[in-house]
C-alpha positions as CSV (number, residue, x, y, z in Angstrom):
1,X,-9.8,27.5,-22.1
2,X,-7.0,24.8,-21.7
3,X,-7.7,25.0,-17.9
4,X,-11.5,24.9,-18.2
5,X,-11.2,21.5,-20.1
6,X,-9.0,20.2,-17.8
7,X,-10.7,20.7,-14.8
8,X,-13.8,19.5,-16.6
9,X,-11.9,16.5,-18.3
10,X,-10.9,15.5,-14.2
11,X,-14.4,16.3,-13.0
12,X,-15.8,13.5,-15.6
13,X,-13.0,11.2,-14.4
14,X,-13.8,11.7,-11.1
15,X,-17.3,10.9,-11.6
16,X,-16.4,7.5,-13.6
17,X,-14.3,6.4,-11.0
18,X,-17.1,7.2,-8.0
19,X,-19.6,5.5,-10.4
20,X,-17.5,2.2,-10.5
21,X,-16.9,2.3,-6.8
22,X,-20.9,2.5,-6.2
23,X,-20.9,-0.6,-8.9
24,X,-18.4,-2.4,-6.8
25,X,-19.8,-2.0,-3.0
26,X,-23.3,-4.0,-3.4
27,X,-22.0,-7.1,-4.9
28,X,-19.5,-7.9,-2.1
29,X,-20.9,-11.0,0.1
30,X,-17.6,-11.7,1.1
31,X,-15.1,-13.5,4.7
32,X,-11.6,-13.5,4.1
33,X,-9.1,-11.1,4.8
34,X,-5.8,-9.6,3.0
35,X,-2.9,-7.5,5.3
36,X,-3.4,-3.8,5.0
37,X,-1.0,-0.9,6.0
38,X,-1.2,2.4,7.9
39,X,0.6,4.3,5.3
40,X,-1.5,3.5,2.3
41,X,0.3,6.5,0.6
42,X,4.0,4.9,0.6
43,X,3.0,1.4,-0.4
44,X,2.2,1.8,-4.5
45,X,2.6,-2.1,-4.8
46,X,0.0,-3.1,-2.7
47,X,-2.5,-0.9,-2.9
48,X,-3.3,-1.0,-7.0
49,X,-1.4,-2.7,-9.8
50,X,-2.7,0.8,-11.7
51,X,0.3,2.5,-9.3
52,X,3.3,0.2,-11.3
53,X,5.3,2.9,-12.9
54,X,3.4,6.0,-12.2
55,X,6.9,7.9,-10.6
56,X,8.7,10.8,-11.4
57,X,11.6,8.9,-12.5
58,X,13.1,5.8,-14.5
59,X,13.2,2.9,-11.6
60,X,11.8,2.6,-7.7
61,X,12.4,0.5,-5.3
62,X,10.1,0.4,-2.0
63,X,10.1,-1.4,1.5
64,X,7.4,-1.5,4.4
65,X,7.7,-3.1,7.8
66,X,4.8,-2.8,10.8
67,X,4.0,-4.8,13.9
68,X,1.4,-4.3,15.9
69,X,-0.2,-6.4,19.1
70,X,2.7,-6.7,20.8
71,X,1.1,-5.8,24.3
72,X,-1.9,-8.6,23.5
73,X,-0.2,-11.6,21.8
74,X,2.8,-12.9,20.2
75,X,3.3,-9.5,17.8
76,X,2.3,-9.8,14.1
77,X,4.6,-8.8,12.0
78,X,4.4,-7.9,8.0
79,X,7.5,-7.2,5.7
80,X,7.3,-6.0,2.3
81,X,9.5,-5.0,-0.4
82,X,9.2,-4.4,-4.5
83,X,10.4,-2.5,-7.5
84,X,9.3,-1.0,-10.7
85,X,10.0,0.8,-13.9
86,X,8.6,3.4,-15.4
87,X,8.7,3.8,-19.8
88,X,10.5,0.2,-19.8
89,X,12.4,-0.5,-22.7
90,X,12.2,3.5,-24.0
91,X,8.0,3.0,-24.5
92,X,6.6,5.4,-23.0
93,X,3.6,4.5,-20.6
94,X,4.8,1.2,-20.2
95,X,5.2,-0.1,-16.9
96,X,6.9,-3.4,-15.1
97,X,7.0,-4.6,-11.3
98,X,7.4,-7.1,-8.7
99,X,6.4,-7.2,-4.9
100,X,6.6,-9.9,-2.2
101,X,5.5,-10.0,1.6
102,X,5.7,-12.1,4.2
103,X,3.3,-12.0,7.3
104,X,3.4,-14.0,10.5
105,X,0.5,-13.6,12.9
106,X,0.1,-14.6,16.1
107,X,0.7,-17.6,17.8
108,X,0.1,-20.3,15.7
109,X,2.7,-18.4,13.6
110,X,0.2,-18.0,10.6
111,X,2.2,-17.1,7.6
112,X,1.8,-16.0,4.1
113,X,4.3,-15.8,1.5
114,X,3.1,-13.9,-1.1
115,X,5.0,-12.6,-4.6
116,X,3.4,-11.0,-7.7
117,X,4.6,-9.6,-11.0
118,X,2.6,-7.1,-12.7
119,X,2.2,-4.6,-15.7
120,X,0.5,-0.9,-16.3
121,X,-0.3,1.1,-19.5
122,X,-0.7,4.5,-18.7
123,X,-2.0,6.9,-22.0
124,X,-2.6,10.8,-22.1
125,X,-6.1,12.2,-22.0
126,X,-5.3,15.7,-23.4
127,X,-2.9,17.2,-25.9
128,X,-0.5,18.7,-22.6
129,X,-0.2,15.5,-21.2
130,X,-1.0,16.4,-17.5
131,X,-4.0,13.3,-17.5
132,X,-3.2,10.4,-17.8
133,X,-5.8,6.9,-17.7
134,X,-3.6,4.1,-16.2
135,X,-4.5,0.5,-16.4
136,X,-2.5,-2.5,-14.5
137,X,-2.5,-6.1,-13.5
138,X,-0.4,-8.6,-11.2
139,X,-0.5,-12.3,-11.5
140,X,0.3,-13.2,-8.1
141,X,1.9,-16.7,-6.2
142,X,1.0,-16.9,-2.2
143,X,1.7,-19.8,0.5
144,X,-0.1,-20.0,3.9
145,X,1.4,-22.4,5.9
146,X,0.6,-22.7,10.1
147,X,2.0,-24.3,13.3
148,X,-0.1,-26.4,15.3
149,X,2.9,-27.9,17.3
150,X,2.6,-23.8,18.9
151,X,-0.9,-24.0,19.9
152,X,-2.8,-25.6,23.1
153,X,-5.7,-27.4,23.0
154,X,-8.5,-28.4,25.9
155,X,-7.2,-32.2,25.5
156,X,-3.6,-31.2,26.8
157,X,-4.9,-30.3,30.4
158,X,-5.0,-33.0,32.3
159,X,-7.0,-31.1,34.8
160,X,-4.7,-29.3,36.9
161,X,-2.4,-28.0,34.2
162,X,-1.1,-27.9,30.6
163,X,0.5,-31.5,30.0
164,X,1.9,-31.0,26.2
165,X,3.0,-34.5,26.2
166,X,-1.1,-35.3,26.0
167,X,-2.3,-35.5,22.3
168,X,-4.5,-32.4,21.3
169,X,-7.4,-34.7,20.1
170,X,-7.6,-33.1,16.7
171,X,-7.0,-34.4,13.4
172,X,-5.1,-31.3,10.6
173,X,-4.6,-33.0,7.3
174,X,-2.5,-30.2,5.7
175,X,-0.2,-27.3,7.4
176,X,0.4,-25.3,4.1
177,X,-1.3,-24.5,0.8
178,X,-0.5,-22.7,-2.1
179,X,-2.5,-20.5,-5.1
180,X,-2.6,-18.3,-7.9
181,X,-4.4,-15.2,-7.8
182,X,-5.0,-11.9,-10.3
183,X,-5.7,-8.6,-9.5
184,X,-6.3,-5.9,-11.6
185,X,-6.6,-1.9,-11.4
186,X,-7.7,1.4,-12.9
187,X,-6.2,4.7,-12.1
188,X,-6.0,8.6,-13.0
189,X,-3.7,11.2,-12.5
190,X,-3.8,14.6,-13.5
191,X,-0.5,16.6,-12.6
192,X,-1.4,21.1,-13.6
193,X,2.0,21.9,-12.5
194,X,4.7,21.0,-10.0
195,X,3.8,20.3,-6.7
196,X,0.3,20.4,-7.9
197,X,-1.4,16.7,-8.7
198,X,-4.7,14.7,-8.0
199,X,-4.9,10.8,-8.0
200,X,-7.7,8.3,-8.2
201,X,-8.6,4.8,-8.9
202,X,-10.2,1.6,-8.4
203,X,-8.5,-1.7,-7.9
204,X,-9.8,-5.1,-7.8
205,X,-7.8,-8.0,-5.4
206,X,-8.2,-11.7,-6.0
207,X,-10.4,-11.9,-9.1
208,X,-9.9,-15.4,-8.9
209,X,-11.4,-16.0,-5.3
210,X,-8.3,-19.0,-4.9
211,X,-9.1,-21.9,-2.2
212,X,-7.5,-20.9,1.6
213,X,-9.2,-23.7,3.4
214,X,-6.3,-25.7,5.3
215,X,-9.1,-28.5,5.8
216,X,-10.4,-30.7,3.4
217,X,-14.0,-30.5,2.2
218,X,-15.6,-27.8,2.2
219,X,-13.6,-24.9,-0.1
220,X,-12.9,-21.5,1.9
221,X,-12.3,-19.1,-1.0
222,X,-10.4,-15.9,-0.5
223,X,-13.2,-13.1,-0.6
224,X,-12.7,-10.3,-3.8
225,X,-11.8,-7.2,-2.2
226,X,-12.0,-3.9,-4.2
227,X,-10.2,-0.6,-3.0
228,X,-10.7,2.6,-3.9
229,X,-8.5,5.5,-3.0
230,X,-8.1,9.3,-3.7
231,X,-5.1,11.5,-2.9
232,X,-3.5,14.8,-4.2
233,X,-1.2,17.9,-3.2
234,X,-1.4,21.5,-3.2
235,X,0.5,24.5,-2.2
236,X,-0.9,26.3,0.3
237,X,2.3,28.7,0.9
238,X,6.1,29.4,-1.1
239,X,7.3,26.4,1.4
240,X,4.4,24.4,2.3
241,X,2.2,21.6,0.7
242,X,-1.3,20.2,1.9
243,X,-1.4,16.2,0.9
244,X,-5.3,15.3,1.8
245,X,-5.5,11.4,1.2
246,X,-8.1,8.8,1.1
247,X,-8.6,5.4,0.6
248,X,-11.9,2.5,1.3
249,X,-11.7,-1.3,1.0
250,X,-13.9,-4.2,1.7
251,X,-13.7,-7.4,2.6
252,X,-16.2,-9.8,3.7
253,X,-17.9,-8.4,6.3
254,X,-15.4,-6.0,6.7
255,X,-15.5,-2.2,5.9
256,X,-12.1,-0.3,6.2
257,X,-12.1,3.4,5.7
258,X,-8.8,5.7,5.9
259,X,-8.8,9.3,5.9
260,X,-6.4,11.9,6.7
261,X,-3.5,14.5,5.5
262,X,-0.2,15.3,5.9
263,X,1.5,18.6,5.7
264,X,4.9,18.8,3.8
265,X,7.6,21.8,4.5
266,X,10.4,22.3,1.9
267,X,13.5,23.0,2.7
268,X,15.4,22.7,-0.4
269,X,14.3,22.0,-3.8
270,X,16.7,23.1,-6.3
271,X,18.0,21.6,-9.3
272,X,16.9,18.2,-8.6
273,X,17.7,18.2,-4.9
274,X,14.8,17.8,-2.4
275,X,14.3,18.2,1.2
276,X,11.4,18.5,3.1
277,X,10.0,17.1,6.1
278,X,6.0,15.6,6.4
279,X,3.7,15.2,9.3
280,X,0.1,14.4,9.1
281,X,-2.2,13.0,11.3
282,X,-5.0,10.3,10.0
283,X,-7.8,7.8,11.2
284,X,-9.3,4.3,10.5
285,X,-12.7,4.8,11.1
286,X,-13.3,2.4,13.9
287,X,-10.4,0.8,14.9
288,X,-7.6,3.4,15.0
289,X,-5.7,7.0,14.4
290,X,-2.2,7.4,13.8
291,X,0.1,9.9,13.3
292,X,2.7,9.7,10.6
293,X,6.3,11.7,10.1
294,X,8.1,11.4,6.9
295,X,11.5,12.9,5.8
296,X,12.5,13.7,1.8
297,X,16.4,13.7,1.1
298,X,16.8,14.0,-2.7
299,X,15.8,10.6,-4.0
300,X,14.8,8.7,-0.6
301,X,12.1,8.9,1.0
302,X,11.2,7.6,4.8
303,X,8.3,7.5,6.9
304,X,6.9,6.3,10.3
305,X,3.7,6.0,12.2
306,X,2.3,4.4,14.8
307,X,-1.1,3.5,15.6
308,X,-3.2,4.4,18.5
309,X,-5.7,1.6,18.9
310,X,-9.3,2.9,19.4
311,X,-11.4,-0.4,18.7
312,X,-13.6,-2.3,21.0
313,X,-10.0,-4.8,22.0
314,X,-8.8,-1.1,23.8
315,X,-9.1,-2.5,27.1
316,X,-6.6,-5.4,26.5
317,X,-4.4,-3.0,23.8
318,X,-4.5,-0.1,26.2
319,X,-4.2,2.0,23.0
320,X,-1.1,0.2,21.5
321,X,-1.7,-0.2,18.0
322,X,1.8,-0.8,16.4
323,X,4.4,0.8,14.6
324,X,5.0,1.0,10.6
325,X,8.4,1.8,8.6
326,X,8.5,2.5,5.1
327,X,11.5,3.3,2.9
328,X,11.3,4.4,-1.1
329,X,14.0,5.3,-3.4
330,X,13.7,6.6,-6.9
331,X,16.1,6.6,-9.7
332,X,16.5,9.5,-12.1
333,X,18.4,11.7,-13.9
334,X,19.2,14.8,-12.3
335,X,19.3,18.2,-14.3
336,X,22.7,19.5,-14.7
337,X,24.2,21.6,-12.0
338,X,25.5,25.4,-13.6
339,X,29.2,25.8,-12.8
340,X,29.4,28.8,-10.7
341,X,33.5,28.9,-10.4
342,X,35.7,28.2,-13.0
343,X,38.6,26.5,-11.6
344,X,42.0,28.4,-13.5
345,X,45.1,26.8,-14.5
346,X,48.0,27.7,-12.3
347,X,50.6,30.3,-13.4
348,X,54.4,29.1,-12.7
């Protein structure tokens, strides 16, 4: 009976959380853009403030780096790093974060500083615990700032050639500005058993829509852009897990959709030591597919992928999307370890 209600209890959630995602899609009208990352799946922080402190653990701490473009322009690049803890300060469901980035795009050296500190309240849906409703927000700080002295400009050829000692003829009244933004997100996670779990949720990104414009005038806000995602894992053998995942955000004009799976082979997993090894293949409908490879070693866990451009810039990418590197370690107590040998005293 338990199991009956559960499934139904996650069926309902399910539904609640598709039913807010068909709430969310017709009332974007939006431009800007956030970064986004290949692996989705290994960076909590920036995918829902819903994901702060939803670990097996007491502490985590996360880093992602990717560049991509290399073979058409100066290579953007995106770093990444945060923390969190999970039942802070010995209350249970309570959870506290941080995350920052930086991101430098092309040649005008485009960069955005951005840090955020955030909070989730997870509570049980059912008397064993396994669902759980999370909600979270982040009150973030960004700065975009750009160089102009990098870029060339019709006015600096003098008709034969570049001259950069000619002045570019345009007028930039401000190379940086700053903002305050709030996001906020709903998750769900039901976990039956070990290695068995199913997450959801819906996140919403700059509720604020903050000024970008570098110009004066005429305000350029930064759009709202809601994500939804969906992942789980499930034993399909003694050794091996299936990890379909999901996720679908907009921006603007801009649909991005993210579908794939990766399979995980233990090797170990025995009081409180992990190893396995992942692989999974997954596309961005559109513009690319990657492949990933990750590696579990007791608390850390690494991954890699690299993205194989498909989009209509093909022809100047030749297929060279870019690379991404993620690195997450946990913090917990490990189960104590039975003592097999019993070292004896020596006799004289």
């Amino acid at each position: 009976m338990r199991v009956k209600q559960g499934i139904g209890m996650a069926g309902g959630m399910c539904s609640l959380l598709l039913l807010a995602l068909l709430l969310v899609i017709p009332v974007i009208s939006l431009r800007a853009q956030d970064i986004h990352f290949s692996q989705f799946f290994n960076a909590p922080y920036a995918q829902s403030p819903a994901n702060i402190g939803q670990f097996d653990g007491q502490y985590r701490m996360g880093a992602i780096y990717r560049q991509q473009w290399r073979s058409v322009t100066v290579p953007y690049s995106t770093f990444g790093m945060g923390g969190d803890a999970a039942g802070l300060a010995g209350v249970e469901g309570l959870g506290l974060g941080a995350w920052i980035y930086n991101d430098r795009a092309g040649t005008s050296r485009l960069n955005t500083f951005h840090a955020d500190l955030g909070a989730s309240w997870a509570f049980a849906l059912d008397a064993d615990r396994t669902q759980h409703l999370v909600l979270g927000t982040q009150l973030g700080w960004s700065n975009m700032s750009i160089d102009y002295g990098a870029l060339r400009f019709d006015a600096q050829y003098n008709g034969f050639s570049y001259d950069p000692s000619l002045g570019t003829g345009e007028q930039f009244p401000r190379t940086s500005r700053s903002r305050m933004d709030v996001h906020a997100g709903i998750g769900y996670r039901h976990t039956p058993g070990k290695r068995r779990n199913l997450t959801a949720g819906v996140a919403l990104f700059n509720l604020t829509t903050p000024d970008v414009s570098l110009f004066e005038g005429e305000p350029s806000p930064l759009d709202l852009r809601p994500v939804v995602h969906l992942g789980g894992q499930f034993p399909v053998s003694e050794k091996v897990d299936l990890l379909p995942m999901a996720q679908w955000q907009a921006q603007g004009e801009f649909r991005e959709l993210d579908l794939g799976a990766a399979v995980r082979y233990i090797m170990l997993d025995q009081w409180g030591l992990v190893r396995a090894l992942q692989g999974g293949v997954f596309m961005r409908a559109k513009d690319a597919g990657y492949v990933y490879a990750g590696l579990e070693h007791d608390d850390w866990t690494f991954g890699i992928s690299y993205d194989v451009n498909l989009s209509r810039l093909e022809p100047a990418s030749r297929n060279r999307g870019g690379f991404e590197f993620t690195a997450i370690r946990v913090f917990r107590k490990r189960p104590a370890v039975p003592v097999r040998f019993k070292a004896c005293p020596e006799q004289l």
